[in-house]
N, C-alpha and C positions, 0 to 999 in steps of 0.2 A: 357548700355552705348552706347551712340551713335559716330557713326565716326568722329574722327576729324577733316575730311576732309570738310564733310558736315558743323560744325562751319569756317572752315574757307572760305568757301564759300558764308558765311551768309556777307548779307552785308546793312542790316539794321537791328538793333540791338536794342532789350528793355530793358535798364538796369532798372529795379525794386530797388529803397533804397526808404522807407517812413519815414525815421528818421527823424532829426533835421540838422542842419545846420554844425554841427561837422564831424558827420557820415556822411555827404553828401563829406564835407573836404576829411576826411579818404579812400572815397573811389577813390578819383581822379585818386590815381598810376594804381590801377585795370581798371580804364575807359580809361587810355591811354592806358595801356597792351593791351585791347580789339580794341582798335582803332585800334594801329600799326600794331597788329598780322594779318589784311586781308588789302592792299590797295584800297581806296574808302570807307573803313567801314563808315554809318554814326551812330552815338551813340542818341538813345531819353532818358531820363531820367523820369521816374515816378517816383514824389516824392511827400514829402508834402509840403503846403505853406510856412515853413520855411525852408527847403530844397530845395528849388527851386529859395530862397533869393542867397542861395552860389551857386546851380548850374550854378546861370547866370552869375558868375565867371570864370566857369572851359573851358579852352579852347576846351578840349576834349569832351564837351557837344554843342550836334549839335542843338538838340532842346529839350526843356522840355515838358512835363506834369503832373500838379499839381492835386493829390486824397488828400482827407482826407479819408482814408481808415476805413472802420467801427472795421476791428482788431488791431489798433494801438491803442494805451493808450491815446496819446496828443487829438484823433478825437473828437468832439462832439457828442451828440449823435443824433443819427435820428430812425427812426421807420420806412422810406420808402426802399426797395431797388432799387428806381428810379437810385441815381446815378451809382453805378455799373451794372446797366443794360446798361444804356449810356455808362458806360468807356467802356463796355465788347463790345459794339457796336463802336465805336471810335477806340478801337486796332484793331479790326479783320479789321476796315475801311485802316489803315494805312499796314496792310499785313507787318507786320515785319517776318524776317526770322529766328529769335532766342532772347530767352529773357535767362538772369541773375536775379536770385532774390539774390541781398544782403541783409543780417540780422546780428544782432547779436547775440550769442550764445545760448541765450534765446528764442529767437523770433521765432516762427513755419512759413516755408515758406510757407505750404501748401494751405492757402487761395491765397496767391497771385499767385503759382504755377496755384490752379484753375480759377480764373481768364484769365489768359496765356491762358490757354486749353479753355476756351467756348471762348477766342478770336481766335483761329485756328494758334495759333503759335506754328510752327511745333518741335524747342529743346526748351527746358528749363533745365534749369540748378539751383543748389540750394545745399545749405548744409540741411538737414531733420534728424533728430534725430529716426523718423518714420519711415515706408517703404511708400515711395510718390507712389506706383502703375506706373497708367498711368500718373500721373499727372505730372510727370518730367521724361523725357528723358534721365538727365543726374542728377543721385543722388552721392552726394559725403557723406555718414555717419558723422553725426556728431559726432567730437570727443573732447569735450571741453564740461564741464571742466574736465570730467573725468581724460582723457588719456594727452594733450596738455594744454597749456593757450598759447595765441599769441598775439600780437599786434594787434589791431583794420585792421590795414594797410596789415601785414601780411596774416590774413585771409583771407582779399576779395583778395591779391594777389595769394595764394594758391590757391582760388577757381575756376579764372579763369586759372590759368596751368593748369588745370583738362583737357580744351578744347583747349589745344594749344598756348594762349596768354601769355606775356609775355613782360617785357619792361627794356630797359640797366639805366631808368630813375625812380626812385621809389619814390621821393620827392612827397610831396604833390604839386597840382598844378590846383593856382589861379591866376585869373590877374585882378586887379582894371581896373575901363575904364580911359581911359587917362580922361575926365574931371573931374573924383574922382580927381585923380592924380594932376592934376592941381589947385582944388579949398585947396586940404590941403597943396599943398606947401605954397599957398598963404598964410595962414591960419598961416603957420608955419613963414614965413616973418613976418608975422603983430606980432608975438609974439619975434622977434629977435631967432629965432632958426632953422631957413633955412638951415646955414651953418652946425652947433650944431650936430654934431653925438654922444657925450657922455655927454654933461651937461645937461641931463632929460632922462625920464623916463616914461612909462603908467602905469597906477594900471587900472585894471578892477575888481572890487569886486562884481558884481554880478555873478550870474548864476540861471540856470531854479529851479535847487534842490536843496531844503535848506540844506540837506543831503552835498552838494559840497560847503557849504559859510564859508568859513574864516571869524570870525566876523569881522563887518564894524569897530569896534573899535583897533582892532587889524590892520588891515588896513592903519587905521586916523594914529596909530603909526609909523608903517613903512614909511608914506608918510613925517610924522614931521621928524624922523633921517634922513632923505635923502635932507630935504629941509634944515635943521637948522643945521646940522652937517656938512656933504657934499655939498651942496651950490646947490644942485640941483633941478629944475623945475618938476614939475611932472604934469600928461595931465590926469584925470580922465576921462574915459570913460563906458558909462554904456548907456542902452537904457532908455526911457522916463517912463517904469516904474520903473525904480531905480535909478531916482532922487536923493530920499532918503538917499541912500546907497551912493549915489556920494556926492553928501553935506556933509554927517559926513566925510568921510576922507580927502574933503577940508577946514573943520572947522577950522581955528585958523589959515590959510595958504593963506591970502588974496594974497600977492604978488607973494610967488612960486608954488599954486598951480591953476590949469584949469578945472574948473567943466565942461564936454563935454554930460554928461545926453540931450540923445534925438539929438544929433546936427551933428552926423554922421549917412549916411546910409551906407549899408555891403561893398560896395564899398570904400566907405571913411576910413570906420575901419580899410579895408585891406590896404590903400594907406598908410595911418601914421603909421601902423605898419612895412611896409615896407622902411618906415624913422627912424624907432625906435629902441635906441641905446639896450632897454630894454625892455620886458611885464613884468609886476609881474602882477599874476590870479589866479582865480579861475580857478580849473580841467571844463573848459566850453569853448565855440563855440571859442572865440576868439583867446584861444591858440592854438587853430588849423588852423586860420589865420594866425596867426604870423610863424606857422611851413612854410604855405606855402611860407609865404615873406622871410623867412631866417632870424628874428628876432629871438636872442635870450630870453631865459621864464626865469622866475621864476615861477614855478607850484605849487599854492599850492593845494597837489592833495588827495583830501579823500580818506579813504583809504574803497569807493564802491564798488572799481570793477579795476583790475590792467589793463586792458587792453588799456587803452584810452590815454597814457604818451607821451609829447613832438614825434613826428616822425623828425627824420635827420636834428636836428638845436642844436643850442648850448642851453643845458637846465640845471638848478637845481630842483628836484624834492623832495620836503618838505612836512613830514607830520609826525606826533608821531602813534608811534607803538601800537595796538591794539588788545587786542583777537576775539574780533567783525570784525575784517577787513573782507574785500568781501562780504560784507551783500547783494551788487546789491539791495539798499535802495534811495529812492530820500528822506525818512525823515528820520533821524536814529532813528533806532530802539530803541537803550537803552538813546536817548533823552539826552545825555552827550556832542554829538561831539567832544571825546576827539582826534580822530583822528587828528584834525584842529586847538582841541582850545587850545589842549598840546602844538604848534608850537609858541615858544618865537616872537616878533615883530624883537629882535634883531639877529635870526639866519637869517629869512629873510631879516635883508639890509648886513649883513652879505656876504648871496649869489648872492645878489644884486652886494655890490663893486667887488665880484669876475668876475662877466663877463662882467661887466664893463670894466674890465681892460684890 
């Protein structure tokens, strides 16, 4: 283990996450921990291309760098080791003083660890299940799932106390750019709900992993009780490949409801939900936005992996009970989805008018 002293001395910093845009969310509290804990720190982020969508969020992110790294799942695949030859020449070019590798539980730091090391970056830091040798400086044993299970947010903030940081502030933390900001107020004028802080609602029904989709018909449901019962507007959001998914739960809802497939970018998604009286979701990227904006969830959250749940905002957290739960599956396994498909439409607006209110 190396001195602490030496970390707080560091003052250019490589935070390593190659996740997705959630876990790039999740790790914000840790990336201001590490900010705050030395004055002048500046933070780089290595991430992937969809992580670097949210990093360019994070206030705490000074600059990014975008890998599709060849041991992550989402990467394509390649046969040259051309680009990690270049990143490996690109870090040692930028001389940073200390790198973080974040993961999740499952995820082996030690390629990106080595990476770090043929760029001549002198701590690294990491959770390793393995004994990392020389390849980390600073090994904390993995203890999960054995011994603990924690919060996504939790863990990268444990990881970095390891080396002295720490923060009075542990919210997630994003910030739309004011023209986001400004084009969905507008957006929300044109539609009479500018002023509107409880008469509507977002449904986001997609997500990357079929394993996390509440069926789109179940969805269509919840969106009809809320609009036909309750009198309420609802704003469908989904990216431009889940059109699909966005359409069937606008079906039969010409007047209360807003197909948004394709017509926000990450900024924009974060600015409405930071108008937004409600999310009802899927366990995916955008409930993690909304943590950061202070919007209240509705989660409906499979039952993959416990760790990924609403961070520090007003949530409901819905899903039917399981023997299969924790499979850490993106398809389910036993091809049922009872975890999601057990969850009634009408427990969902159910926990809808509760925080609503």
């Amino acid at each position: 283990m190396s001195d602490i002293e030496a970390w707080r001395r560091a003052r250019s910093v490589l935070a390593v996450r190659l996740d997705a845009m959630g876990d790039v969310a999740m790790t914000t509290p840790a990336l201001r921990a590490l900010r705050e804990s030395a004055p002048g720190r500046r933070i780089t982020l290595l991430t992937s291309p969809s992580g670097a969508a949210a990093a360019a969020l994070a206030p705490d992110v000074d600059d990014v760098i975008v890998h599709e790294a060849p041991w992550m799942k989402a990467s394509p695949p390649r046969e040259s080791p051309d680009a990690e030859l270049a990143m490996i020449r690109r870090l040692a070019e930028l001389r940073f003083d200390a790198a973080v590798i974040f993961t999740v539980y499952s995820q082996n730091p030690l390629p990106a660890a080595w990476l770090c090391r043929l760029a001549g970056i002198p701590l690294r830091l990491a959770h390793s299940r393995e004994p990392p040798y020389q390849l980390l400086t600073d090994w904390i044993p993995e203890p999960e799932p054995d011994r603990i299970l924690r919060h996504e947010v939790r863990r990268q903030l444990d990881l970095v106390a390891h080396v002295g940081a720490s923060t009075g502030d542990e919210r997630l933390s994003l910030r739309p750019p004011d023209a986001a900001v400004a084009r969905v107020d507008a957006m929300l004028r044109e539609m009479g709900l500018g002023g509107d802080r409880r008469g509507w609602v977002v449904i986001h029904p997609g997500s990357t992993a079929p394993s996390r989709r509440y069926p789109p018909e179940g969805f269509a449901e919840v969106a009809r009780r809320l609009a036909r019962e309750h009198g309420l507007r609802v704003l469908v959001t989904g990216g431009e490949p889940e059109r699909g998914e966005v359409a069937a739960v606008c079906d039969g809802l010409p007047d209360a409801a807003v197909p948004l497939a394709g017509a926000l970018n990450l900024g924009e998604l974060l600015a409405l939900l930071a108008r937004a009286p409600l999310l009802i979701s899927n366990n995916t990227g955008p409930v993690h936005l909304a943590a950061a904006a202070g919007a209240p969830v509705i989660d409906l959250y499979a039952l993959t992996n416990p760790q990924h749940t609403p961070w520090m905002t007003p949530h409901r957290v819905l899903n039917h009970d399981v023997p299969c739960k924790y499979c850490y599956k993106s398809v389910c396994p036993e091809g049922h989805h009872h975890c999601l498909r057990l969850v009634p439409p009408a427990r969902v607006v159910e926990a809808a008018l509760e925080l609503l209110r």
